[in-house]
GUTIGU-244733 format. One record per residue (C-alpha): x, z, y. Coordinates in steps of 0.25 Angstrom, whole numbers, padded with zeros to 4 digits, always signed. Each point is the difference from the previous one (the first is absolute). Last residue first. Layout:
BEGIN
XZY
...
//
This chain:
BEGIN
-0026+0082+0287
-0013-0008-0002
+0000+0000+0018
+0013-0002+0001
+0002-0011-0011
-0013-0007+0006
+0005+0002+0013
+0015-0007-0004
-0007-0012-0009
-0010-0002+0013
+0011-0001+0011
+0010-0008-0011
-0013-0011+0000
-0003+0002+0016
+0014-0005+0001
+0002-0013-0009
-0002-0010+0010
+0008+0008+0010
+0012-0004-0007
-0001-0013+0002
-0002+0004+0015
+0011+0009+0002
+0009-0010-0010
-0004-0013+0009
+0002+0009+0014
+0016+0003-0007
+0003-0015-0002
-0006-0005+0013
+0009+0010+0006
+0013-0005-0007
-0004-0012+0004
-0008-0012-0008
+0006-0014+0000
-0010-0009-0001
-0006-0004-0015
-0006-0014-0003
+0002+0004-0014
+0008-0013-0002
+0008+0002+0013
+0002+0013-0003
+0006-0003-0013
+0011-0011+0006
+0002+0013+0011
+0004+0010-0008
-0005+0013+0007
-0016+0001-0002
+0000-0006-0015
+0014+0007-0003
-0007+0013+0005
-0012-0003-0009
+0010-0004-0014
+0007+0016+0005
-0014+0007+0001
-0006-0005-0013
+0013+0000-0008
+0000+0015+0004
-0013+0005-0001
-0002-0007-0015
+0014+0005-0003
-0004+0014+0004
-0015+0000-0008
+0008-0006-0013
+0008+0013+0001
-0011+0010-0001
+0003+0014+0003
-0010+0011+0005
+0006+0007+0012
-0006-0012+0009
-0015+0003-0005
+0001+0014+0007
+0003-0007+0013
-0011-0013-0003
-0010+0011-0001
-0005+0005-0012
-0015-0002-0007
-0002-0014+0001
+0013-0001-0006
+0009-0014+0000
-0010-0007+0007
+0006+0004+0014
+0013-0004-0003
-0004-0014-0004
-0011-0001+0012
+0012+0003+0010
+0009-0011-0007
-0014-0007+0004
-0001+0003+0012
+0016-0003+0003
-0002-0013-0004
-0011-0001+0009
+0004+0006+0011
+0014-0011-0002
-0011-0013-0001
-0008+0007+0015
+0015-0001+0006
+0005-0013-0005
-0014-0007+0002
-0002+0005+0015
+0015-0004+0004
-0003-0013-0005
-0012-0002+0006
+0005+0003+0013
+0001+0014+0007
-0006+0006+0014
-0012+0005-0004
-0012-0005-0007
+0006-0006-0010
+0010+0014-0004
-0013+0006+0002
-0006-0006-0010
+0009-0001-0012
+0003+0014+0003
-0014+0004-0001
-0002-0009-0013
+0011+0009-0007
-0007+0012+0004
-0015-0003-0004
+0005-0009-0014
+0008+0015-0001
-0013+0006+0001
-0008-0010-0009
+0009+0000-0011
+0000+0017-0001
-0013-0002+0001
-0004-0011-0009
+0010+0006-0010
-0008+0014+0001
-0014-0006-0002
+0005-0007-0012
+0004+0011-0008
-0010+0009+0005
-0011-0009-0003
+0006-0003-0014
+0010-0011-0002
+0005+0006-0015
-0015+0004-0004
-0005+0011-0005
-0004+0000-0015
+0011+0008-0004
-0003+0012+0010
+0013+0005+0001
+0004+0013-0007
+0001+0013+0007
+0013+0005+0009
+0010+0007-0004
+0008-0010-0006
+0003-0011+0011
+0002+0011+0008
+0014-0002+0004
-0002-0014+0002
+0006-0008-0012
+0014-0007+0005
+0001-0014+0008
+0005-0011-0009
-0011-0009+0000
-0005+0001+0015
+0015-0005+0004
+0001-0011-0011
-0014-0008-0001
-0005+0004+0014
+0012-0001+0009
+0006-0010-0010
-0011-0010+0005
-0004+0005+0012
+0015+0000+0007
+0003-0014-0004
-0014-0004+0005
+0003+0003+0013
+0009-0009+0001
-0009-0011-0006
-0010+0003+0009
+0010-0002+0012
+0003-0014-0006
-0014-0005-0002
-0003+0004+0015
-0003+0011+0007
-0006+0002+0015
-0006-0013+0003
+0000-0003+0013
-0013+0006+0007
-0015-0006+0001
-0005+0013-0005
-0004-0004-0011
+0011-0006-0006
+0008+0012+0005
-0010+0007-0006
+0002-0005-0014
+0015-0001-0007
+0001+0017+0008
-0012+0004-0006
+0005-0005-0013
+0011+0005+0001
-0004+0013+0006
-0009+0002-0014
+0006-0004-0009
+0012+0011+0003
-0012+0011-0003
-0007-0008-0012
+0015+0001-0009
+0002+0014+0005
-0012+0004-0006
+0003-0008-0013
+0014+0007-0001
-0006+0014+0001
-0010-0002-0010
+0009-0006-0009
+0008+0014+0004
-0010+0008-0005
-0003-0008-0012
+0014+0000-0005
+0000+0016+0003
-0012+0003-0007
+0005-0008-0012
+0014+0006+0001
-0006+0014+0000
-0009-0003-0012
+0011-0006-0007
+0007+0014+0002
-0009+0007-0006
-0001-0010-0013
+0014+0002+0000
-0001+0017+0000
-0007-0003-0014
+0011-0005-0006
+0001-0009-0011
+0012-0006+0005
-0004-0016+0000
-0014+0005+0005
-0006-0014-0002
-0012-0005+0011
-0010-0007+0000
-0005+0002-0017
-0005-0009-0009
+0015-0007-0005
+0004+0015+0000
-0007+0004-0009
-0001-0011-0007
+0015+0002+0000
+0001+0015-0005
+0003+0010+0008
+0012+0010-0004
+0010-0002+0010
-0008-0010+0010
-0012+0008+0000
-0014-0008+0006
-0007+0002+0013
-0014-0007+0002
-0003+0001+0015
-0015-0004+0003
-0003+0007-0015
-0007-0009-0010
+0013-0009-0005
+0007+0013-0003
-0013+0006-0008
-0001-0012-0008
+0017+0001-0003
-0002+0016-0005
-0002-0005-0013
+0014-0007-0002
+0006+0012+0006
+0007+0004+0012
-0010+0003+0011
-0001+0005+0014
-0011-0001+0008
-0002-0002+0016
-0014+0002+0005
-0007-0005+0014
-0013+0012+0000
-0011-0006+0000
-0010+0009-0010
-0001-0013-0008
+0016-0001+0001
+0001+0014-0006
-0010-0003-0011
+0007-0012-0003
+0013+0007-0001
-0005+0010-0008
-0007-0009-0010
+0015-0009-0002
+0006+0012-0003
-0008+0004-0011
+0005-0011-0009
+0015+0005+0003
-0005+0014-0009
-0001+0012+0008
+0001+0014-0006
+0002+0004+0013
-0006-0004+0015
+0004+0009+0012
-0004-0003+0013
-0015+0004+0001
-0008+0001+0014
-0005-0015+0002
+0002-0004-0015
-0012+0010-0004
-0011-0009+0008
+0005-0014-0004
+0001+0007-0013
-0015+0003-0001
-0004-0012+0007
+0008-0007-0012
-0006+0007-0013
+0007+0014-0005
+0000+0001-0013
+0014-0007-0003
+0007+0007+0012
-0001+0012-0007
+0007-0007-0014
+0011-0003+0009
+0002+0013+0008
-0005+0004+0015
+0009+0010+0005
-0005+0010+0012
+0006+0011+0009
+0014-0010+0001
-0003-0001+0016
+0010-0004+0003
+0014-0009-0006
+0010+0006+0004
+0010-0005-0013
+0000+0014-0005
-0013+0002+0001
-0004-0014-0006
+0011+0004-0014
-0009+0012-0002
-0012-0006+0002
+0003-0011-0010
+0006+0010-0009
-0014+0008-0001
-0005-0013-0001
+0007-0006-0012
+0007-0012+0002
-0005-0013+0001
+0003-0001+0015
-0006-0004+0014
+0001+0007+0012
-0005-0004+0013
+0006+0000+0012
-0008+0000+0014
+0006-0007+0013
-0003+0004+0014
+0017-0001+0004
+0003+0014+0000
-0008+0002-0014
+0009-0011-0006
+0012+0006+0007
-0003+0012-0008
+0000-0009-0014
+0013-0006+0006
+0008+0015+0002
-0008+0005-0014
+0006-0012-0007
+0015-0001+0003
+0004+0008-0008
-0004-0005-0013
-0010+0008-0008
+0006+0005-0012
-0005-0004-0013
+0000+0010-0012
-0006-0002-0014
-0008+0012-0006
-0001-0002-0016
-0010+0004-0007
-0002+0003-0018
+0000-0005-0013
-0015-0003-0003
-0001-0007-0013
-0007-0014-0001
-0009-0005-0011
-0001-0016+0005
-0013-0008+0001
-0002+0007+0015
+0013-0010+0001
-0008-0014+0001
+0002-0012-0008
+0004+0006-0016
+0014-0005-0006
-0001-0004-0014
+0003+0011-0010
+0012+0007-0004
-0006+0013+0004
+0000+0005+0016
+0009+0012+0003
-0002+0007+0015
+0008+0005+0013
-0006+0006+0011
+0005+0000+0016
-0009+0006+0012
+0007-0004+0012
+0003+0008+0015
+0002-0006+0013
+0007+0014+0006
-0006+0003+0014
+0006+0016-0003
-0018+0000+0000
+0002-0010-0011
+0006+0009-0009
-0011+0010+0002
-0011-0008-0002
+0005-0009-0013
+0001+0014-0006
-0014+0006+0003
-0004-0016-0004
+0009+0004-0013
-0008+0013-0004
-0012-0006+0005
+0002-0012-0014
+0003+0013-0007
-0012+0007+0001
-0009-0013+0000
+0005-0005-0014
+0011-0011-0001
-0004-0015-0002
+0014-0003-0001
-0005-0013+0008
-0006+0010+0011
+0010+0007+0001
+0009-0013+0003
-0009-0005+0009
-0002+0013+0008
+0016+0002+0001
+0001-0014+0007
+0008-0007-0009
+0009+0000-0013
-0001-0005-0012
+0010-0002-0014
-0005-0003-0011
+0010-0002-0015
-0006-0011-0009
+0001+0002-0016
+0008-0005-0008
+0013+0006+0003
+0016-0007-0001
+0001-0007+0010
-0007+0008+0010
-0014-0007+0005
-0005+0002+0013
-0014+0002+0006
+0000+0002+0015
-0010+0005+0010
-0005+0001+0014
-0009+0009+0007
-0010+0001+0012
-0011-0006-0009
-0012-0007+0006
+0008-0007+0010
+0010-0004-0008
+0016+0004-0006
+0003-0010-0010
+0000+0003-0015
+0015-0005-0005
+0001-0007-0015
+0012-0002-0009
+0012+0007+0007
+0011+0001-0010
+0009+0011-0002
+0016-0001+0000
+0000+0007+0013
-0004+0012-0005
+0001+0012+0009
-0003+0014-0006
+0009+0000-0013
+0011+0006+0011
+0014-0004+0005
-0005-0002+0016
-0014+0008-0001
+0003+0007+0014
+0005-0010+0010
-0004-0012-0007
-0015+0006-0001
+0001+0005+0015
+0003-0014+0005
-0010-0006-0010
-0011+0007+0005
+0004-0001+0014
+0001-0016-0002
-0015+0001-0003
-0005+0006+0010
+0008-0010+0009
-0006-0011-0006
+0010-0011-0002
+0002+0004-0015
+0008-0006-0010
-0006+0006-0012
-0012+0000+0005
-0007+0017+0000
-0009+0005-0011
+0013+0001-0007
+0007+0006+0010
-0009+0011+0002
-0002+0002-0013
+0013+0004-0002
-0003+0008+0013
-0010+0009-0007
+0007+0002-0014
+0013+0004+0007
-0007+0013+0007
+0000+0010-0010
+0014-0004-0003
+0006+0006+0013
+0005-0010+0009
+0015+0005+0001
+0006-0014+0006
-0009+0001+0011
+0006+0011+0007
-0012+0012+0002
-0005+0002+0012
-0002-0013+0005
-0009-0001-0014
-0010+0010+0005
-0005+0002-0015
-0016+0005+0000
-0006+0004-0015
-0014+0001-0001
+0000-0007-0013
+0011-0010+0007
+0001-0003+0015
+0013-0008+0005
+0004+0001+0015
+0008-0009+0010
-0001-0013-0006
+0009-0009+0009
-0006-0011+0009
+0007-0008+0010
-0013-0008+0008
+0005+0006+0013
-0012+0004+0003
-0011-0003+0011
+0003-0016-0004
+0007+0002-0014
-0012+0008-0007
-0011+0003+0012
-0006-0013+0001
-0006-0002+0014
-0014-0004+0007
+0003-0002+0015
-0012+0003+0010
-0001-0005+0014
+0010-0013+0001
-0002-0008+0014
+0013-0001+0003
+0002-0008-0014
-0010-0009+0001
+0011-0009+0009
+0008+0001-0010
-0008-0004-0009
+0000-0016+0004
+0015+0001-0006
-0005-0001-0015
+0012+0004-0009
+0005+0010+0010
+0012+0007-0005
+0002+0013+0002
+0016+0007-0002
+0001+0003+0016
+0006-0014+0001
-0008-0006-0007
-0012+0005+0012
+0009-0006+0011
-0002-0013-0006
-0013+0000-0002
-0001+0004+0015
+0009-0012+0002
-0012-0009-0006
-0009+0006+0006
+0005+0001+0015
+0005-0015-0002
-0013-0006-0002
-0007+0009+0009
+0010-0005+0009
+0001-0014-0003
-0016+0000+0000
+0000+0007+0015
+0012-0009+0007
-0009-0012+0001
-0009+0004+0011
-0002-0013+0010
-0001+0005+0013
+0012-0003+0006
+0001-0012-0008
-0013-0006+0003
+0002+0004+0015
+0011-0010+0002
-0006-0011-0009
-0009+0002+0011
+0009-0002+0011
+0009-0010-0006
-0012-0008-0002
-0004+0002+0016
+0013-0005+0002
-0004-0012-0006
-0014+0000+0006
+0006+0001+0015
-0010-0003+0007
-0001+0014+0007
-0015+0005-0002
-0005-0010-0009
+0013+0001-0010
+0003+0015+0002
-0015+0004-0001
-0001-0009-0015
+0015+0004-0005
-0004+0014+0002
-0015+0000-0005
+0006-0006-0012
+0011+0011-0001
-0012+0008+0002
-0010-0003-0012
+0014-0003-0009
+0004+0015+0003
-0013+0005-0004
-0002-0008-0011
+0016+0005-0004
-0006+0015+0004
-0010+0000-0010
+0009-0006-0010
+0012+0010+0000
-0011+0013+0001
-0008-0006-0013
+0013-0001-0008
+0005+0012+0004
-0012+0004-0006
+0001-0005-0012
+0014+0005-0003
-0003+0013+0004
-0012+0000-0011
+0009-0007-0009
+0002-0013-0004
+0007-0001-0013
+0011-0008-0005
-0001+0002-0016
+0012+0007-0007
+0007-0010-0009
-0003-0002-0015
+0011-0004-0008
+0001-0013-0006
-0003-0006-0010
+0005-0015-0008
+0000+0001-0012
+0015+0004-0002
+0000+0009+0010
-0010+0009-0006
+0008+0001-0011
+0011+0003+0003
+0012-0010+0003
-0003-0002+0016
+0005+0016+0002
+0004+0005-0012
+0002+0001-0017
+0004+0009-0010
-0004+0013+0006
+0002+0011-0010
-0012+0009-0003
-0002+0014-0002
-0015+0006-0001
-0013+0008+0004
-0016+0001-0002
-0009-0007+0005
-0004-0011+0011
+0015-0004+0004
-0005-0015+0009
+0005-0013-0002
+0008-0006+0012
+0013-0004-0009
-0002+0001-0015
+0001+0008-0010
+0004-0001-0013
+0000+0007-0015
-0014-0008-0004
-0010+0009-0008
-0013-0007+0005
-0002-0015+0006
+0005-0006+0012
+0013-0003+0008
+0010-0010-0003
+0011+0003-0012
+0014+0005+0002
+0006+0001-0014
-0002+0009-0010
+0014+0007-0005
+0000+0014+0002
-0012+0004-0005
-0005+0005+0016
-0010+0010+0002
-0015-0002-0001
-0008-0005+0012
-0015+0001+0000
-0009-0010+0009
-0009+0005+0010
-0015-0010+0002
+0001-0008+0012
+0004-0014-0007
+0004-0009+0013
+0014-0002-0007
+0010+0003+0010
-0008+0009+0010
-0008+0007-0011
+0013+0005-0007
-0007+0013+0000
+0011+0008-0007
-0001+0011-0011
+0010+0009-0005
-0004+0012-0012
+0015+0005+0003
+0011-0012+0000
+0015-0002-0005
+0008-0012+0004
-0012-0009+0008
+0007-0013+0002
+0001-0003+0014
-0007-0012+0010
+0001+0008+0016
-0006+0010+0009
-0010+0005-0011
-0011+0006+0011
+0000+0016-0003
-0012+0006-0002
+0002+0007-0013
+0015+0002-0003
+0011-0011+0000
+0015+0004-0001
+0008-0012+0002
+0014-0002-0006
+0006-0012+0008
+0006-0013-0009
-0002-0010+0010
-0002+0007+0016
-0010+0009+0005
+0004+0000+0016
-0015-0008+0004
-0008+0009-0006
+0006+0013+0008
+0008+0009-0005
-0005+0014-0006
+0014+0009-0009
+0000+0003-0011
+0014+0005-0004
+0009-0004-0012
+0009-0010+0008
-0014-0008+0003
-0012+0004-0004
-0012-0008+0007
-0014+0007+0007
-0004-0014+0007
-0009-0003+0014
-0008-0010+0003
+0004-0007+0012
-0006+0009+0013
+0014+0004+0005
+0005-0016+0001
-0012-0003+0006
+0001+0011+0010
+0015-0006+0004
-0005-0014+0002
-0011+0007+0009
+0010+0006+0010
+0010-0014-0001
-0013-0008+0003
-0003+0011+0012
+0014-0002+0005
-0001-0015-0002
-0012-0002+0010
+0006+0008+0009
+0012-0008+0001
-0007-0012+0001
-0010+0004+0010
+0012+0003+0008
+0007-0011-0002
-0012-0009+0004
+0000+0009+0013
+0013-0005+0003
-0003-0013-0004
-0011-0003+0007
+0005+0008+0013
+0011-0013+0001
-0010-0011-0003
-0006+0006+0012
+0014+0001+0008
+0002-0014-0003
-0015-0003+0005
+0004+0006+0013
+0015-0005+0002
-0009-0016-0002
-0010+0003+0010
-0002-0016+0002
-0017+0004-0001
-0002-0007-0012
+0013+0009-0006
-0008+0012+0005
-0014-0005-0006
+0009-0002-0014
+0007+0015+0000
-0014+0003+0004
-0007-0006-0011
+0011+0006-0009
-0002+0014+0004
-0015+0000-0003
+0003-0005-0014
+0011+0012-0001
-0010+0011+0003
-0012-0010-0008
+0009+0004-0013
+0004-0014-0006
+0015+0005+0003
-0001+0012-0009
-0003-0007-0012
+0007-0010+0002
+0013+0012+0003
-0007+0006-0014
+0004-0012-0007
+0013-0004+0007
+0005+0015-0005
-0004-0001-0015
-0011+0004-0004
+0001+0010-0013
-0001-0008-0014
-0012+0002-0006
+0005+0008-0014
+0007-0003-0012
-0001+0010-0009
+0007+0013-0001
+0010+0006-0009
+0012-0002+0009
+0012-0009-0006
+0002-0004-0014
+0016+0000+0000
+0003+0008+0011
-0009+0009-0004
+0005+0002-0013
+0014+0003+0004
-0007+0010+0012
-0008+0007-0011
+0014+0000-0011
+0008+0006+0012
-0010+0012+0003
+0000+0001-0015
-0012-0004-0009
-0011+0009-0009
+0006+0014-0005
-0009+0004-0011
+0001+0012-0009
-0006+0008+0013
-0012-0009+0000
-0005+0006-0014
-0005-0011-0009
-0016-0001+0002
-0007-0002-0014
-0009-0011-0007
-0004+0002-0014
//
């Protein structure tokens, strides 16, 4: 019969071997869509109406004989296009590098350790470790196998598992379908069971790659952001087409000039024009992804971070998210008897207590991944070493899964020299009384037991052993004769980060909610010690069964402690948590938890110990395990959509003087105040200002004490837009002031142009350090760093003294040369444009102080 051969008898390839191999065989991947090169993204680029714009008036000025101002044009194009392209390739090389995190991962041995690679680093010859829900990363032959299964569905459209027996040593590679095979093969899913495999082949020569599929890629969604950014940008294109029309019209009849009057409108259609909000909302999501990986979390689905900020209640694992998932057992329980085994070296197990963790190993895998497991084993090598209580020349011949139903798993195996069947089981201390069948003196006896263990916040485990005649195998394990052997406690601590994160939770308006199979009393005492309040009540598996779903609508609002849970529940907890509207985050490792993953708004899967339909369901991957990432995710996504709210504001308030300033010239029977050239200057400082400067700003300081967003409110709010009309609309005010009177007194046109064009520039620098907080003044914002904000100011303020003070550029611009005076009266009245904004952020902090 089948069997798994110890993984420390195998020492898989070398370093040396792997990069041998690689070099010869290349990545395990297949061929993909090619990235865009340079020219294609440029084309792409270039056929934006921004650049369409630019080249009718590079061609209106050549018409016009102006060749120094069409030069300068073509000029602006390809400074802005390399730009566009430099952003363009930041955010490619940001979601290159989530793609790579978000391949399949692999559990290999290499140099006799396992270790987790991702798919794409498996090379020819690789030992894989495969376990139930794991995705095969490549074509291997199964070498030694535990009742393993694979839906192989993807390759051979049959959906119904197929059973895999271990290797004979000398059948050759066959394709996929049909029962009792000894390979698996690239894409197909671990259903059951566990096993060892040797890759034989990679990349183009698996399977898959031979008949032609390919991996799926993630889907391009439009979000909720993305929709509405969408609505804005046309909007104010119809808007800006009605007046650039009305322009070209007025200018025409008014001036009879209807050439210039095209120059006039094209003008306003650039200054007007938003094209700066989908490339930031494109690169704030993607670079937000970006900074997520760096903090151990990857975003599978980039949409969620901007649900993220908007997160109430987050549903957690306790094992290996508020622990540290490195379980030891810490106490054994038999006929009454208690052993504290960190008292007492491990190598003196009294005999009384061999029995019960020789059954503990053999109700365990023999190579196990489950940490429970592993403790069981660890404590068995430490202590039985030398003894008639290991046997690892018995044979596995049937395993009893853990369910639902029953909270307990068995074994049967067979020595090799007995007849009959040896059980081994071990569970939930309930279930494995309850197969005993034990009377209800004793079965109390244990529950007072199981009580006061877990009270020291122990998982505890029933474990029973049990004979079966040489007779065929029966289905179920209530069929079985099982002897009770005793309890054993099994210690978790909780990692040190939690109670800090869990606290900044409650800072932050967010609720945690607890969800674990073990027993309650452990559950609650696990949930104190994490921080997690109020623990007065615990709703258990077989409670939640009887209740019906207004009732747990009703019980989930003031209940954070779930136990007993099986991964089925989960996904009825987060649907009652979602119906009482709260926005939920979930946590999940197992195959069964995926449905419950793709239910929640954010879907979070384990990157350690997760399986891959976990992880292929959920939005984000906790590549540490750790409960304090997801915290930090939480912060990083309030803090992405704080500053994209911030950058959008900003965007509307420099529109806005722009505009004013392409049109009431024009209306007003003036000269034209900007032209294609100043708008393209000015778009130099917009462009990174809202892409780089905004992006790279730290969180607020109380971006965590403050209560989630409401996540169906909109991006461009009343608010939103009412503040970047005003804050446009006062420095339009100022700038047009100065353009006026500069008219109206005793300068020219070209002394009025060069002085209202430097206000400006300094408005907007003004509207960029005002936009950084809308809670501190620019003063306190200037002790926060942020290096791109400096080069921003800087190249601004030397390319605009190079415009007033070189006299081919100022002839292009149509500047005069400004005084030292004129100078300073621009910076007080740029300035000023931002004034009443610092007043009210000063009296609001004065009067919240």
């Amino acid at each position: 019969m089948e069997s798994v051969s110890p993984v420390d008898a195998l020492t898989g390839l070398s370093d040396a071997e792997v990069a041998l191999r690689r070099r010869q065989h290349g990545y395990n991947e297949l061929p993909s869509s090619e990235g865009r090169s340079v020219l294609a993204t440029a084309w792409d680029v270039v056929r934006e109406p921004m650049f369409l714009l630019l080249l009718a008036c590079g061609t209106i000025y050549l018409i016009l004989g102006d060749v120094q101002e069409a030069a300068m044009l073509l000029g602006f194009v390809f400074v802005v296009l390399g730009i566009t392209l430099y952003q363009e390739r930041k955010t490619e090389r940001a979601l290159e590098a989530l793609r790579d995190l978000s391949s399949p991962r692999a559990l290999v041995i290499r140099g006799g350790k396992r270790i987790r690679i991702a798919g794409r680093e498996v090379v020819p010859d690789d030992l894989l470790i495969l376990a139930e829900g794991d995705r095969v990363p490549a074509d291997a032959v199964v070498l030694s196998c535990n009742s393993l299964s694979t839906d192989e569905s993807l390759l051979t459209g049959e959906s119904v598992p197929v059973r895999k027996v271990a290797w004979d040593g000398e059948r050759e590679m066959t394709r996929p379908g049909g029962e009792d095979l000894p390979f698996v093969f690239s894409g197909t899913l671990i259903v059951q069971g566990q096993g060892i495999a040797q890759v034989r082949t990679t990349g183009i020569h698996t399977e898959m790659g031979s008949i032609g599929k390919a991996l799926q890629t993630l889907p391009t969604e439009k979000t909720r952001l993305q929709q509405e950014v969408g609505v804005l940008v046309r909007r104010v294109a119809i808007l800006g087409l009605g007046l650039c029309l009305i322009v070209v019209v007025l200018y025409g009849v008014t001036r009879g000039n209807w050439l210039q009057g095209f120059l006039a409108g094209i003008t306003l259609a650039m200054a007007m024009l938003p094209e700066e909000f989908p490339v930031v909302l494109t690169i704030f999501l993607a670079l937000g992804a970006w900074r997520l990986s760096k903090m151990n979390v990857l975003a599978r689905r980039v949409p969620v971070i901007e649900t993220l900020g908007s997160a109430t209640v987050l549903c957690v694992d306790k094992t290996g998210t508020l622990t540290e998932n490195r379980m030891s057992i810490r106490k054994l329980a038999v006929e009454g008897t208690v052993l504290d085994i960190e008292q007492r070296p491990a190598r003196k197990l009294p005999e009384e207590f061999h029995e019960i963790v020789e059954f503990g190993i053999l109700a365990s895998q023999r190579d196990p991944f489950d940490p429970m497991e592993r403790a069981f084993h660890d404590l068995g090598n430490a202590s039985l070493a030398q003894t008639e209580h290991l046997h690892a020349d018995w044979t596995l011949e049937r395993g009893y899964a853990l369910s639902p139903s029953l909270l307990a798993m068995s074994h049967a195996w067979k020595s090799p020299t007995g007849r009959d069947f040896v059980l081994a089981t071990k569970g939930a201390p309930e279930a494995v009384a309850d197969l005993c069948h034990l009377n209800t003196e004793r079965t109390q006896a244990i529950d007072e037991q199981v009580k006061a263990m877990a009270l020291e916040g122990l998982r505890v485990l029933g474990v029973a052993r049990g004979v079966f005649g040489p007779l065929a195998l029966p289905g179920q394990q209530h069929d079985f004769n099982f002897e009770f052997l005793g309890l054993v406690g099994l210690a978790d601590p909780v990692r040190p980060t939690v109670p800090a994160a869990v606290q900044e939770c409650y800072t932050a308006g967010i609720r945690v909610v607890m969800i674990t199979g073990d027993h309650p009393t452990t559950a609650g005492c696990i949930a104190r010690q994490a921080g997690i309040r109020p623990v007065d009540e615990i709703i258990t598996g077989p409670e939640l069964d009887q209740l019906d779903e207004a009732a747990l609508q009703r019980r989930i609002g003031t209940v954070n402690v779930f136990a007993r849970m099986v991964p089925e529940q989960k996904l009825r907890l987060v649907n009652a948590l979602k119906a009482n509207g709260e926005v939920v985050a979930m946590t999940g490792d197992g195959v069964n938890d995926a449905p419950a993953l793709k239910a929640a708004h954010i879907g979070i899967a384990m990157g350690g110990r997760g399986t891959d339909v976990a992880r292929e369901a959920a939005s984000l991957v906790l590549l540490d395990d750790d409960f304090a990432s997801i915290v930090q995710s939480v912060r990083m996504g309030r803090r992405i959509f704080d500053h994209l709210q911030k950058a959008m504001t900003y965007i509307v308030a420099v529109h806005v003087p722009i505009a004013g300033m392409s049109l009431v010239p024009v209306l007003l029977g003036g000269p034209l105040a900007l032209l294609p050239v100043h708008i393209l200057f000015l778009e130099l400082i917009i462009d990174p200002a809202c892409s780089i400067v905004f992006e790279a700003e730290p969180e607020e300081s109380d971006v965590m004490s403050r209560p989630p967003r409401d996540s169906t409110a909109p991006l461009f709010g009343g608010r939103i837009l009412g503040l970047g009309l005003l804050q446009g609309a006062s420095a339009l005010l100022i700038v047009l002031a100065v353009y006026l009177s500069a008219l109206n007194g005793w300068l020219n046109a070209s002394d009025a142009i060069a002085l209202s064009f430097t206000t400006l520039v300094i408005a907007n620098l003004g509207l960029i350090f005002a936009n950084r907080s809308w809670t501190r003044t620019i003063w306190s914002t200037l002790r926060t760093p942020n290096a791109a904000l400096w080069w921003i100011i800087g190249g601004t303020l030397a390319f605009l003294g190079l415009a007033l003070y070189v006299p081919f550029l100022g002839d292009l611009f149509h500047f005069s040369t400004l005084h030292v005076d004129d100078l300073a009266f621009c910076l007080a009245a740029g300035t000023a444009s931002v004034l009443w904004f610092e007043t009210l952020k000063f009296f609001k902090q004065t009067w919240w102080a």
